[in-house]
N, C-alpha and C positions, 0 to 999 in steps of 0.2 A: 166357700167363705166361712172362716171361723165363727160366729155368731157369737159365743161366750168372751174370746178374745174379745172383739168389737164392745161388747156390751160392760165387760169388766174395764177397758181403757177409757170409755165414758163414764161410767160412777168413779170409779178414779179421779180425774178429772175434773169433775164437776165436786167431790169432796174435796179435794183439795185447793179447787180457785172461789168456793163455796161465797158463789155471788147473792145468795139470799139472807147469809147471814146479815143479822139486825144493823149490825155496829157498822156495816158497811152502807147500807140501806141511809143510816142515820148522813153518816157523810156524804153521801150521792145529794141528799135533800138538802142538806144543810151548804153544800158546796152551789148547787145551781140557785138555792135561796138566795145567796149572800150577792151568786154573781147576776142574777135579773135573767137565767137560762130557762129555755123551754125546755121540758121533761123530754118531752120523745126524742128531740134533736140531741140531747145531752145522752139519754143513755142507747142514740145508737152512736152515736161519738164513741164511749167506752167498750161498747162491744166490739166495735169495728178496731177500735185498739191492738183491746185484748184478741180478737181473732187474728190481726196480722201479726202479731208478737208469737203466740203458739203455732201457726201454721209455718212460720219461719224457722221457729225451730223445728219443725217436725221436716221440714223440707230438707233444713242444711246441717244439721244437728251433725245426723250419721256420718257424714261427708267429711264435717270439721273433727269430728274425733279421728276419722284415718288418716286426713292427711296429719292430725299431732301424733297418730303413731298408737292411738289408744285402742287396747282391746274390746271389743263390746261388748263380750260376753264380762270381763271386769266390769263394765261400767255400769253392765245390768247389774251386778252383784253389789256396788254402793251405790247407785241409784235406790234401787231398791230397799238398800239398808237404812239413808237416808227418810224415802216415803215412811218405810214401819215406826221410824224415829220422828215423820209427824206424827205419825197416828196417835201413837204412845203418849205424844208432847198432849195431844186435844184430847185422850181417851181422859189420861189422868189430872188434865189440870182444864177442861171444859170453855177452852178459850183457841180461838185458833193459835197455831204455833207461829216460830218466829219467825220462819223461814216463809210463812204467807202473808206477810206483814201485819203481823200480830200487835208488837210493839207500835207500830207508827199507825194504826187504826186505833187503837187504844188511846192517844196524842191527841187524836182529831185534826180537824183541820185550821189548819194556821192560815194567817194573809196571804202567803205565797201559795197554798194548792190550789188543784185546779181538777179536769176529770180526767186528763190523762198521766199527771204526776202527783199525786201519789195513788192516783184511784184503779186504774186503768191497769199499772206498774208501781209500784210489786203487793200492791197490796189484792189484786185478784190475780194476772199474771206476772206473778213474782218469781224468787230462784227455784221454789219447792215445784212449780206447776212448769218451769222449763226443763227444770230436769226429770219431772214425772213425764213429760212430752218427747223428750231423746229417747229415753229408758222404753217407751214403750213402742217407739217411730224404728228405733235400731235394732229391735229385740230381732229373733230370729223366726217370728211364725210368719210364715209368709204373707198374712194380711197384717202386716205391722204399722207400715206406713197409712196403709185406710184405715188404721183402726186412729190411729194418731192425729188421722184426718177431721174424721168424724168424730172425735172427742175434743178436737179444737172448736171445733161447729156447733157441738152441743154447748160448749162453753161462753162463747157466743151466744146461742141464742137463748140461755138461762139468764144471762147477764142483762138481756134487754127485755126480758117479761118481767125479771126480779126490781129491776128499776121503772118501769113503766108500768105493770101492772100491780103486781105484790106488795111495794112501798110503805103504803100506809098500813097495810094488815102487818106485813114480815116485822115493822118498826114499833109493833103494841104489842107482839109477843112477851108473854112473862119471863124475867130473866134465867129462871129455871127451867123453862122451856125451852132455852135456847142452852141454855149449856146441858143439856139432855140432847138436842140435836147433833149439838157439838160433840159428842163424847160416841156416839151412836156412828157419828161420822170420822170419830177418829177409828172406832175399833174398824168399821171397815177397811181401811186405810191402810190400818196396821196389820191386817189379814191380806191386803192385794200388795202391800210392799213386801211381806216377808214372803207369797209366793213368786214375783219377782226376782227375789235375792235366791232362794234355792233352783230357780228356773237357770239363773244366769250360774251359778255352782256348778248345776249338771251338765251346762253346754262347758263352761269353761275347761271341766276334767273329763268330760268328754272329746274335745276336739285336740 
């Protein structure tokens, strides 16, 4: 069992669907306030979500790219190129990117949301963290798919201590602590997507 694989497809993951961020925190409370919802029950709603949304892709991901015909070592190689282009988006401008629902967390929440649209999707498992979840499920090491697994899992279960336990501390963070997290978490990001993008290079002109 690769151990590094496993443990790099989780901090990935979890920087990217980044369920402790404040602003997300703000909406989780502000949404179950408005709507009279119990905390626990709400944010295992969200996790339960977001777990069947990543582990669905991580399941059929691989699958639906052969039968369109697509290479996987390409896809690792924009996959990948993608992720480094969140990281880069959150290193330098200290906000999540847009591609993790940056912009519609920024909005707030309106009359119509709720904790599975916009909370659940896309703004924790959005396009960045399904395609971080193919790219990592279809990769070639041979624990791809467990690694894809268990980084669905860990995402999940961040998602339901970040809302039930963290709440009220992660939401009185200083804004400059948070865009400190943010940037800390993007440079990783941009370090696990560009080896990604050279990973998928080498199998590509390799094979």
């Amino acid at each position: 069992m690769d151990l590094n694989f496993i443990l790099q497809a989780v901090i990935s993951m979890i920087v990217i669907t980044a369920p402790p961020d404040p602003a997300k925190i703000v909406f989780f409370n502000t949404t179950i306030e408005r709507q009279g919802r119990a905390r626990t029950a709400s944010a295992l709603v969200v996790s339960g979500v977001v777990l069947g949304i990543l582990v669905g892709a991580s399941l059929v991901g691989k699958q639906l790219l052969e039968l369109l015909g697509i290479n996987l070592d390409a896809f690792s190689v924009v996959g990948g190129f993608v992720i480094a282009g969140m990281g880069f988006e959150m290193l330098y401008g200290g906000a999540p990117s847009k591609a993790q629902g940056g912009k519609t967390q920024a909005e707030g929440p309106d009359d119509e949301s709720g904790l599975i649209l916009p909370l659940a999707t896309p703004l924790i498992a959005g396009p960045g963290a399904i395609v971080t979840i193919i790219t990592i499920s279809s990769g070639s090491n041979p624990d791809a798919l467990l690694a894809g697994l268990i980084g669905a899992a860990a995402v999940a279960v961040v998602t339901f201590l970040s809302f039930e336990w963290f709440g009220g501390a992660i939401s009185r963070l200083n804004p400059k602590a948070t865009a400190l997290m943010v940037r800390i978490g993007g440079l990783l990001l941009a370090t696990i997507g560009t080896q990604m993008l050279l990973g998928g290079l080498k199998s590509f002109f390799a094979g």
